[in-house]
N, C-alpha and C positions, 0 to 999 in steps of 0.2 A: 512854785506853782505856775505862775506865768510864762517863766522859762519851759517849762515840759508842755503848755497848751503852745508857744511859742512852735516847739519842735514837732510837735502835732500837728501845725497845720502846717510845716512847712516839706512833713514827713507827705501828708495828704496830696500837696502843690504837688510832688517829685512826682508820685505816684499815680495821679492822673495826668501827668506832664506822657507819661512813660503807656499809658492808655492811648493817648491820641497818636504818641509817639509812632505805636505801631499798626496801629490803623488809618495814617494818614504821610507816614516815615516823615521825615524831619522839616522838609519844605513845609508842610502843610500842620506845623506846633505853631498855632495861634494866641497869644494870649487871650482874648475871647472861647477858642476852644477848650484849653486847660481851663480856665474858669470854672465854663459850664462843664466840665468833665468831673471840675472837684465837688459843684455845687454849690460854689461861693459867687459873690458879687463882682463882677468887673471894679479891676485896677487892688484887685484883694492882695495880688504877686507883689507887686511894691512897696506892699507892709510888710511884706517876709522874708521879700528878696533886694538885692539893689535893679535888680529888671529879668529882664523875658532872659539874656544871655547867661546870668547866672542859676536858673532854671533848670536851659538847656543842660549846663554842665554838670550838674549835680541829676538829671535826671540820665544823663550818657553812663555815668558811675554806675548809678541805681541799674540801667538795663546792662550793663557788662556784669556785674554782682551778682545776676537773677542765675547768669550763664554760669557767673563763677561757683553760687552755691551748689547748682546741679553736679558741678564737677568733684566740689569735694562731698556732696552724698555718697559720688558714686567713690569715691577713693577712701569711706570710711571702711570698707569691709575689705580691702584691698589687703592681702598677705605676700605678696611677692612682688618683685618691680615689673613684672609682666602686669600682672592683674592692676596694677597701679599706672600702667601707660595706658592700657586699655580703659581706664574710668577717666582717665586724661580726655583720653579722645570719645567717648557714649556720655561726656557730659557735656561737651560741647554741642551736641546734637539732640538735648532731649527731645520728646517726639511730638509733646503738646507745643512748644515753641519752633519746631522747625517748618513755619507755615509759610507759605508765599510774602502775607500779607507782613511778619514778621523779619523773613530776611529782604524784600523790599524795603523796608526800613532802615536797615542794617546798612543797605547800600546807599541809602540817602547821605548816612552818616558817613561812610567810607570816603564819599566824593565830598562832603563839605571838609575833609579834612586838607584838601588842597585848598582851603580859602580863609582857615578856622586856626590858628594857630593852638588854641587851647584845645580842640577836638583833635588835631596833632599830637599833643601832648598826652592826650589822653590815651590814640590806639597806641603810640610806640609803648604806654603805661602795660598796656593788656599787652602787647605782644613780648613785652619782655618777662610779662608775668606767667606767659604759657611755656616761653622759653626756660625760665628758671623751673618750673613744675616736667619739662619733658627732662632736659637736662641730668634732674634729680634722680631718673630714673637709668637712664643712660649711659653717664659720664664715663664711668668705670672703664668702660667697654668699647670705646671713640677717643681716637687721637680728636686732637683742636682743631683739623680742615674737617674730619666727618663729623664729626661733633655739630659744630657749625651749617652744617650741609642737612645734616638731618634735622636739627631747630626748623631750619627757614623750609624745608621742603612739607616737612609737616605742620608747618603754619599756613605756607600756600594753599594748601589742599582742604585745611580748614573754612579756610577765606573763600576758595573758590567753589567747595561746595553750598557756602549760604549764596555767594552771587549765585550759581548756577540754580539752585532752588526758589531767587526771585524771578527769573525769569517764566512768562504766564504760561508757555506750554509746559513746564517741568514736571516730569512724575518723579523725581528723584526723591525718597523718602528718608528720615533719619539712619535704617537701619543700614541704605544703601551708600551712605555716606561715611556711615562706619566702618561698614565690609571694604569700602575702595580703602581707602585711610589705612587699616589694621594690613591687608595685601600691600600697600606698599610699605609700610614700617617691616611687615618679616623681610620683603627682597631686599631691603636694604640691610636689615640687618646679617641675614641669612639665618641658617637653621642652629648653627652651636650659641650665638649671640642668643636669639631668642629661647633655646632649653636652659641660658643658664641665667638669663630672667626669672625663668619658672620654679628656680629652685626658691623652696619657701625661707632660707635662712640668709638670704642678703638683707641690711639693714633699710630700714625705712626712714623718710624723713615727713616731716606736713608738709603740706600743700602751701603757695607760695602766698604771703598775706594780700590782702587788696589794698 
């Protein structure tokens, strides 16, 4: 019993950690503001955590896993490896998370990773993790230079559509981040790569664990 109220509040910390997170992006995760986010008493994090850094880490998981569920919602109804690159990429952009205030955040994180060894650790975590899930879909049909070439291009364009939607003029909306994203995966692929996506009887694999 103490173990599960243990994980309970520590579930609670992450969770309002990941609150402020993106309404304030990473500079501005206070231990005073998680507190009052969870509605616990100041210095509550050092009975649960060894400090504010292991917090942060555990709450960068928690907001990469939000992104990650959405992706595999969208890849449960997925019948072909077209329809399964496409839930790849409409779940990294769901529409209620793809806010200013949200990928501000994202970019906070992006830049501590040049200071942060463990938030280092953590994107090349995701980005291998998006790699192995396009991959999965792909491989067949990419020698190992485009194979490679298509990973990193469709991660760039990932990355650069959350920067470019933190920026305060942006109208750039989820589904226009999709449509760029899905336009450059057919040029690259071309049009017989992508019909024979479409065919429903290429095998499926799950989605890459977290």
């Amino acid at each position: 019993m103490k173990s599960s109220i243990k994980q309970l509040r520590r579930r609670e910390i992450i969770e309002a950690a990941y609150r402020v997170f993106l309404n304030h992006g990473l500079d501005g995760l206070s231990t005073a503001r998680i507190c009052k986010e969870a509605g616990m008493s100041p210095g509550i994090i050092t009975y649960y955590f060894k400090g504010k850094d292991e917090v942060l880490f555990w709450m960068v998981r928690h907001a990469n896993n939000v992104i990650m569920n959405e992706v595999v919602a969208q890849m449960s109804s997925a019948n072909t490896r077209w329809e399964r690159l496409t839930a790849i990429i409409r779940g990294n952009f769901p529409d209620h998370l793809f806010t200013r205030n949200t990928a501000s955040a994202w970019v906070s994180f992006y830049a501590s990773t040049t200071r942060n060894d463990q938030f280092a650790k953590l994107q090349s975590l995701f980005h291998r993790r998006l790699g192995t899930n396009l991959r999965s879909c792909v491989s067949n049909l990419l020698d190992k230079g485009e194979l490679a070439e298509f990973v990193l291009g469709v991660g760039i364009l990932i990355d650069g559509c959350w920067l470019r939607r933190g920026i305060a003029n942006s109208a750039m909306t989820a589904e226009d981040a999709i449509s760029l994203i899905g336009r450059h995966i057919e040029n690259l692929l071309g049009p017989d790569r992508v019909r024979t996506l479409q065919k429903p009887h290429l095998p499926l694999s799950g989605p890459a664990a977290t």
